[in-house]
Every structure is written in C-alpha cells, then in structure tokens.
C-alpha positions, 0 to 999 in steps of 0.5 A: 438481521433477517434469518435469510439476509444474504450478507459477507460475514466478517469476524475479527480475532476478538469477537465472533459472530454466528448469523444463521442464513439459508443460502442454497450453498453456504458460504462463511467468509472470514477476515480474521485480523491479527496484530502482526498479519492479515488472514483470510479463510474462505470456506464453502459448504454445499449441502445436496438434497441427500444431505451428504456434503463436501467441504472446501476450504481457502485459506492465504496468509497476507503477511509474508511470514507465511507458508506456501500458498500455490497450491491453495491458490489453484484451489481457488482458481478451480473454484473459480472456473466451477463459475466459468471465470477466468483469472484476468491478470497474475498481478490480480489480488486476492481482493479483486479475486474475492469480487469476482467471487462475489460476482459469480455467486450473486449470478448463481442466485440470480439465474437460480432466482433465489432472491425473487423466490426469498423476497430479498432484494439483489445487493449492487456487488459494485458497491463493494469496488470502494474496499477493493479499490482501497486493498488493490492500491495498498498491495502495490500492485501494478495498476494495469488490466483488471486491477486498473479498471477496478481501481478506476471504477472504485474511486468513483464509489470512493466519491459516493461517500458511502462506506459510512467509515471511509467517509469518517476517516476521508474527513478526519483526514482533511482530504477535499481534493477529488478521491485518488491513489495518493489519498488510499496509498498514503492517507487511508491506507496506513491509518487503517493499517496503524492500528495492526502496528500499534494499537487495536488490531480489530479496529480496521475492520470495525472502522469499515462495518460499522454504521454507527456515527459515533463508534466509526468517529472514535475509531477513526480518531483511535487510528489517527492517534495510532499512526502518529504513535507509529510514525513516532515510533518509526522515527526513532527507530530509523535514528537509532538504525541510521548511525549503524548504516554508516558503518555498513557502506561498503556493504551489498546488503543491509542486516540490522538487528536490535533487541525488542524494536518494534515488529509493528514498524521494521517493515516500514523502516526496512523500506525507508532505508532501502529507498534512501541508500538503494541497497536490500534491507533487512531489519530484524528486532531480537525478542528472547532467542528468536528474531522476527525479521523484515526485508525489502528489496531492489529490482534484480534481487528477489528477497522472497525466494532467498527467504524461501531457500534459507527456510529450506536451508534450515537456516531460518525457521519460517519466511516468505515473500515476493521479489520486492518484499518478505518476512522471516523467523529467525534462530538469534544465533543464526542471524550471522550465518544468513546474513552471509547467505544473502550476500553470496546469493547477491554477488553471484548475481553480478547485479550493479546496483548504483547507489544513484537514483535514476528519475525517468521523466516525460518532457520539459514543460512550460510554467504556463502549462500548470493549468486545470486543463493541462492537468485535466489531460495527463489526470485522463491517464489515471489511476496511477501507481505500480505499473502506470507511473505517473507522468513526470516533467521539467521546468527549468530556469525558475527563482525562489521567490518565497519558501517555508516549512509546513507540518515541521519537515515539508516545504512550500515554495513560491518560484518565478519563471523568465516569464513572469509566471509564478508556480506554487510548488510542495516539496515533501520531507525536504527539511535537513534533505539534499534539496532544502539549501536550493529552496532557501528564499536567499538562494538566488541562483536560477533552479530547475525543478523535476516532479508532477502536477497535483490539483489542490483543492482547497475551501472551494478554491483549485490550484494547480501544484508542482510536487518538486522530487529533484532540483538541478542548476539552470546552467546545468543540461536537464540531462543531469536528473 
C-alpha cells in the first residue's frame, strides 16, 4: 500500500497493523474483536502546524456487558457537530453514526483538495453501505428514518457482489433470491457472528477485508462449520433448560443457571425461551465463583436498566443493556438475591403479560393474490424489520394436499383453495410444534393460514411462497389469530 493510501484501518485482537499514511489529521480507526464482545476505539489526532497536538479518544462497547458509554456518546455527537452534522434519528447505530463520519471526513479532504493535491483518487463512501446495511439489520434496530434508507440503499450494493467476502458467504449459503433483511438477519448475520461464539473470533473481520479468493472461501466455509457447531451447541442447551422451565410456570420471570454452559450461545438461548413462553429470561453459565449472565426481555419490562440498578446495588459486579436485552457479571452467591430483585421490580410494574401471542395481521386475501405482481406491491414497503413489520395476510378455507419435512424440522406444503388454486407454502421449525398435526396430508379438515409472501427464487425459476406463522379452523372466525 502507498505510504499516503488514504484507507479505514481495522485490527483484529490477534494481529495488528501499523500502515503509515500522511493524512492532514490523523485517524486510526480500529475494530478489535473479542470472543465474547465487539469494540470499537475511534481516536483521532490533529497536528497543527506548531506541532502541538490534541488527542480525542471514542470508544463504545457493543456487548452489553459494558460501562456507561453516554457520555462517550456526546463525545461523538460534538465531533460530529465539528463537521456540521446532525444525528438524524436516536435509533441511529454506531455503523450508520461511523458512515457518516466517514462522509464527513471525505468532504473535509475534498473541500481542502487533499486528494487532487496527493494524486489519490476520492474513494465511493457509498461502497461502504453493504457493511452498514448488514450491521443496522444485526442490531435490530427500528428500520425507520436514516436507518431505512441505509439499509435500503445497502442492499442494492449488497447486489453488486462487491465485498469480495459477503459474495463468498451469499454463495456458500445458496441464497439466489434478490439480497434482503431475512438473508442479513438470518443467513449472514449469524455465520459472521458464529465464529465470536464458537470458533476463530478474527475470523468475521477477515472474512470482510480480505481480497484473497482462496483464504475468504475457507473463512466462509470455517463459519459455516462454526454456526452448525453453535446450533448443536444451542440445541442441547435449550433441551437440557426446557425440563427446568416447567418447573418454573408459575414464575413471572425465568433465571436458569448451570455450570460452565456455553457464554458463546446463552444469549441465543435466553432469546428462544422468552419467545416461545412470553416471560423475561435470564440465562446464567456458572464458571468458578462468578456467573456470566444473559437477559432478553418482553416489551413493558426494561432488563437494561434492572441490570443497571443491581450493578449499583452491588448486587452484580458489572452489566448493562437496553429495554430488550442485557448482559451481566455476577457473584455465584448472589445469584439468588438478584433473581429476587428482578421479580419485586417485575410485579411493581403490575404488567399483564399473557403468556398468548398476539399476531397483528393486515387483510384476508385471495389464493389467487399470491402472484409477482401482488408480491412486486407490498415488497415496494421494504426494507422491512424492527419498526417496519412486514405486512401480514389470511387465506382461509384451504386442504393440505401434500406435505413434508425439509432439512429434519421444516415443512413444505402444498394446499388447494375452493377455488382450484393451489398455494406453495413453508412453515419453519414446525416439526414436533402446535401447528405440525394440521399440515399432516391425512388432516382433512378445511385450514386457515396467517403469515406473508416471500419470492423464492430458485435455478432461474420465481414462485411465489406463503411462510404459514399460524394455522386456525376454517369454521372458526379469523379473529381467533
């Protein structure tokens, strides 16, 4: 690389890099990333021409076992204003918060004419959309203002295929349909993340840097070794949890504890139990004297800031978090004592939490509505995802035809509507699920299904899919979803 490249400098925790460069200001930005949490350090040196300088110094912990980082966050904010910039949304990330950063510094050299003046060409900051689009979606992050029109904009340079190891992985992964929240969220996403959980923690980064073909496909294929390793792993785990929860129903809130469960997946696992029994859940994997814990909540309970009070209780040793999620330290013998604390917070709340699903749907359409051209209109709403829900429909009075299991725990259906259409449907982790007896072919009985559309995409061919979340009687008011 030339001495003057103007470039973003990323070093993993295994290796660093010093690449020299003659920037008027100088900026080191690292991404340093840990097995257990993400870190990111901004630093920023000015030199004025008297050779006197300031330092300025970022830095926020992405995992929630973290401390306080507001007034770190102002920090940021000022710098940003130095560049005369507004923070467009408080939902904004620190991804989409660093791109326009970025934007800001590259208008600084341009206006100062630094590129023309070092013979370097202006890099496209835009080609830098795919990675923040992918982080935004991974956050889970309301997908509204400046976040959706990032993420918007970053699936169109998603589709480009340029990131050399975005393409490797989107190919490993089988993945022909046009780029979308769902493939980031659940495809990518968690392949990048599995090997922070179980495997090489560099190798995410790496994955995303390099230009190499042959290393980049051996990453991709490491990860994709790694995730099913972390799926295997969380299986177990929620197995083994799922005979203690029983025990636990009449409780407000979930707190599992086990000896040395693995830290890499207890987040995972603490968000599967709470979606399926609509309860708090605290998992916590016990590893000498100390407990590292993991929380996911329900909307009305904010985990985040109970972590926060029982750090300053002293009932934990460290932890943090938001509304949804958090992360905690705590002593083995005070593992009791929180759980208690939790539960008084909970109940002074008065919250009724049902432990019933409510599922919000949009209209009850047609069989003969499942068409590209239907499709084509509501896909006009995306990108969907936290804050933008995607548009959910009923189709009533339909026959299962034919059904079967796909990759061991999914189902492919075939149904027949009065009127003669027949529907290709998918419904996901069904097997051993409340809904797998009403997609068996001998259930003859009339079905209404609730879900959305999804274009599968498939050796050149498009069809249009119905993803079945519910299933209720044809006799029975749609109403009952």
């Amino acid at each position: 690389m030339k001495p003057n490249e103007f470039k973003i400098f990323f070093i993993s925790f295994e290796e660093i890099l010093v690449i020299p460069t003659n920037l008027p200001s100088i900026f080191f930005i690292f991404f340093v990333f840990l097995p257990k949490e993400i870190i990111l350090f901004l630093s920023i040196l000015r030199v004025s021409e008297s050779n006197k300088s300031f330092f300025f110094f970022f830095h926020i912990f992405f995992h929630f076992e973290s401390i306080s980082v507001v007034n770190l966050y102002f920090d940021l904010i000022k710098l940003f204003k130095s560049f005369e910039l507004k923070i467009i949304s408080e939902y904004v990330t620190i991804m989409s918060e660093f791109f326009i950063f970025l934007i800001a510094l590259n208008k600084k050299l341009r206006d100062t004419k630094w590129f023309a003046s070092n013979n370097i060409s202006e890099p496209n900051i835009l080609d830098f959309l795919d990675l923040v689009s992918l982080g935004t979606v991974c956050d889970v992050v309301p997908l509204i203002g400046l976040n959706r029109a990032l993420v918007k904009q970053g699936l169109k340079v998603i589709k480009k295929r340029s990131n050399l190891g975005l393409k490797t992985l989107y190919d490993l992964c089988k993945i022909e349909s046009q780029p979308s929240t769902y493939d980031l969220g659940y495809k990518l996403g968690p392949r990048i993340n599995a090997g922070g959980r179980v495997g090489k923690s560099s190798h995410g980064v790496e994955l995303l840097l390099s230009n190499d073909p042959l290393k980049v496909y051996q990453i991709a294929v490491d990860l994709e070794k790694f995730n099913k390793e972390r799926q295997t792993i969380e299986f177990i785990l929620i197995e083994k949890i799922e005979n203690e929860v029983k025990k636990l129903d009449n409780q407000p809130i979930l707190v599992l504890e086990g000896e040395n469960w693995h830290e890499g997946v207890i987040g995972i696992v603490a968000a599967r139990i709470k979606e399926k029994y609509n309860k708090p859940t605290i998992i916590i994997s016990k590893t000498g004297k100390i407990g590292k814990g993991s929380a996911r909540s329900v909307v009305g309970f904010d985990i985040g800031s109970n972590i926060i009070k029982a750090v300053q209780s002293g009932i934990l040793i460290k932890g943090g978090g938001h509304k949804m999620a958090g992360g905690f330290s705590v002593p083995i013998e005070k593992i009791s004592q929180f759980k208690d604390f939790l539960i008084k917070s909970y109940e002074k709340q008065n919250l009724d939490i049902s432990k019933n699903f409510n599922l919000y749907l949009d209209s009850t359409i047609a069989p003969s509505a499942l068409n590209e051209e239907f499709f084509n209109n509501i896909n006009s709403l995306a990108p969907f995802g936290s804050g933008n829900i995607e548009p959910k429909f009923v189709i009533e009075n339909l026959n299962i035809i034919n059904s079967k299991f796909v990759g061991n725990k999914h189902i492919k259906s075939i149904l027949k509507a009065n009127d003669g259409s027949v529907l290709k449907t998918f419904t996901a982790n069904a097997k051993d699920g409340p809904l797998e007896p009403f997609l068996n072919d001998k259930y003859k009985k009339k079905i209404n299904i609730a879900g959305k559309m999804k274009l599968n995409e498939w050796s050149g061919k498009r069809t249009i899919e119905f993803i079945i979340e519910d299933i209720s009687l044809s006799n029975i008011n749609t109403s009952s979803f």
